[in-house]
N, C-alpha and C positions, 0 to 999 in steps of 0.2 A: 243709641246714645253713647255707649262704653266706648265706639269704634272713633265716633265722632268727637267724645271731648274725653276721653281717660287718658292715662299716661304714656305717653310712649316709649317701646319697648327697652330703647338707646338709653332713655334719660332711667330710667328705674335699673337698668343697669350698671351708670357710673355712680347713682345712690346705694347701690349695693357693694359697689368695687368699696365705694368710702367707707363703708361698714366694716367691711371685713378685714380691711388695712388697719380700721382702727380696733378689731379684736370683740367685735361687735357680731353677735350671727340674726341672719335675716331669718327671722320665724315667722314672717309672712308677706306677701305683697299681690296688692290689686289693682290692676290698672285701672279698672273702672271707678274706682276710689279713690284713685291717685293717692296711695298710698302703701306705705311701706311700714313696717312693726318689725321691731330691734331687741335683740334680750343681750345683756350682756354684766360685767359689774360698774358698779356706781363708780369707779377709778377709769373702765376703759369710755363711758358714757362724758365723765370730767374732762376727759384728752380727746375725744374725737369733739365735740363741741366749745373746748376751749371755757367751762366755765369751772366755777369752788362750788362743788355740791356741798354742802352743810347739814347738819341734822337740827333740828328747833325745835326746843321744846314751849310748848302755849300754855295756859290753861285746859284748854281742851284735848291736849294731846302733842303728838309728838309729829314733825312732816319732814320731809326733805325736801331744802328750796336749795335755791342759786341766787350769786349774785351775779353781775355783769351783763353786758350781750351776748348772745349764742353766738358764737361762730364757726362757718361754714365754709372750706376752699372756694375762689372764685369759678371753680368749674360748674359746681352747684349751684349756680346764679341764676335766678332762674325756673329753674328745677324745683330747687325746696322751696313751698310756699310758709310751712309751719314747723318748728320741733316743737312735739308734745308731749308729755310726760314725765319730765326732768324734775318735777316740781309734783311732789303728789298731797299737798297740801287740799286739805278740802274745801272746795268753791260752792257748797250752799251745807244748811245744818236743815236736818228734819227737824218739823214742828209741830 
């Protein structure tokens, strides 16, 4: 299955060159997961995706969202289907 539909080696490679250009380090990737994991600071994550990370405060707490569209070079085209975790805002409350 991994060999048949995961990423290919090329394309998770120019996801990484973009990482690294933008000061971003790749702490993990799987091509069977089609998927890549980025550490970096909330300033170089702002510049390689082109958005205003914000901090927001709620009733419930405190989250870091964005506003705008992510954007990604047109070499990426393709390639990224998702950026996730720009926004660590919490999406369900236990009950």
């Amino acid at each position: 299955f991994a060999s048949r539909h995961g990423a290919d080696a090329a394309d998770l490679a120019k996801v990484e060159a973009f990482a690294r250009a933008h000061g971003l380090q790749v702490t993990g990737a799987d091509p069977s997961r089609r998927s890549v994991t980025l550490a970096g600071t909330a300033e170089a994550f702002a510049g390689a995706f082109g958005v205003d990370l914000q901090l927001y405060e709620h009733p419930s707490g405190t989250y870091r969202g964005y506003s705008g569209p992510i954007h990604l070079p047109a070499g990426l085209g393709g390639i990224v289907e998702a950026v996730l975790g720009l926004d660590d805002r919490p999406a369900a409350s236990p009950r």
